[in-house]
N, C-alpha and C positions, 0 to 999 in steps of 0.2 A: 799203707804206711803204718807203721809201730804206733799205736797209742799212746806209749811213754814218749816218743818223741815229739809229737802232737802235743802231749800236756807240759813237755820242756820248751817247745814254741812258744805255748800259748803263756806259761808262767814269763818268758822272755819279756811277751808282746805287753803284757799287764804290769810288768815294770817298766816300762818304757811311760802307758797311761797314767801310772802313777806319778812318777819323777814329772811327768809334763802336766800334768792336772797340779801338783803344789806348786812347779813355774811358776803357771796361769794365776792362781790363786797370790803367789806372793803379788804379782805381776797387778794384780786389780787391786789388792788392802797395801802397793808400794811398804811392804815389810823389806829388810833389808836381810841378804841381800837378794834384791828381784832382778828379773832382765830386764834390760832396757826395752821400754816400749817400740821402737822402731831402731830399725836398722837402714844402711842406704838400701836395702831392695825392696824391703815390705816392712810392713807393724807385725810387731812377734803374736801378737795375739789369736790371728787370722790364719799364721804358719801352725801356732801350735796346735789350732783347732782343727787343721787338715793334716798334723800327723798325728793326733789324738784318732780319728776317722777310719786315717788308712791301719794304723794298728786294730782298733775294734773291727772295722772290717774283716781285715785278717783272720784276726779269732775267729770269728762269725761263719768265715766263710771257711774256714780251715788251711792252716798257713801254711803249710807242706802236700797238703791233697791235692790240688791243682795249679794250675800255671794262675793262674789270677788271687790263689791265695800268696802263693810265692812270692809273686810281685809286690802285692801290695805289705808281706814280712817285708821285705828287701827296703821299700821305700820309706816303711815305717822307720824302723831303723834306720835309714840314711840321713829322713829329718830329724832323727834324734841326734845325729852326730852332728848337727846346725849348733844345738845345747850342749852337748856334753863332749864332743870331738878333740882330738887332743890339740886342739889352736887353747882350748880353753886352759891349758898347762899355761900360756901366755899370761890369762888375764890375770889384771891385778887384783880381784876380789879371788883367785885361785885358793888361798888359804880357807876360806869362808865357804867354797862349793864343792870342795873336793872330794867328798862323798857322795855329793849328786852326780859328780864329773864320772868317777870312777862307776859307781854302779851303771850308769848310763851306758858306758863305753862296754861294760861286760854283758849288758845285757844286749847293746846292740849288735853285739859280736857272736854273741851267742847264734839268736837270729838268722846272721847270713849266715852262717859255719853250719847250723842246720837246713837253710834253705839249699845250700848248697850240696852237702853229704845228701840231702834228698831225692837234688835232681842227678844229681851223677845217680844215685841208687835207682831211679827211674830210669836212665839213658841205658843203662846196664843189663836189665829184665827185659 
């Protein structure tokens, strides 16, 4: 796999830990505006810290090199689209996140679009 592509993942994946690391952070000092602490499925805090995981894993493990880096880009990025997915175009605090909204959603995209173009480039060889 192309090393540029590798370090366009992994810069992907590091935006993703960012944007959800200042979440977390607004999320515990309740600065405004933070997520709500739970939702009807789970407490955000416990979600954020298992797609904080499955992203550094990724990196870790290499987000394009193998099927288990793939996946866990893929899912990293899915729990970011929990934050930053375009329902969030709904919310009322929209004015006030839409730069976390937007970078979120580019960088999630990025992500699959590469995990993708990888594994077709792998099905292909």
């Amino acid at each position: 796999m192309s090393h540029s592509r590798t370090r366009h993942a992994n810069a992907a994946l590091a935006a993703l830990i960012v944007l959800q690391l200042t979440m977390l952070g607004a999320l515990f000092a309740r600065s405004a505006p933070h997520p709500p602490a739970t939702i009807p499925l789970f407490a955000i805090a416990p979600f954020l810290a298992a797609a904080l995981s499955a992203a550094a894993a990724a990196i870790i493990i290499g987000p394009l090199e193998t099927v288990a880096g793939r996946v866990l880009s893929v899912l990293a990025a899915l729990m970011a689209l929990l934050s930053y997915g375009p329902q969030k175009y709904l919310d009322a605090q929209f004015a006030l996140i839409w730069p976390a909204v937007i970078a979120g959603q580019v960088a999630a995209i990025a992500v699959i679009v590469m995990v993708v173009s990888a594994t077709m480039k792998r099905s292909t060889s």
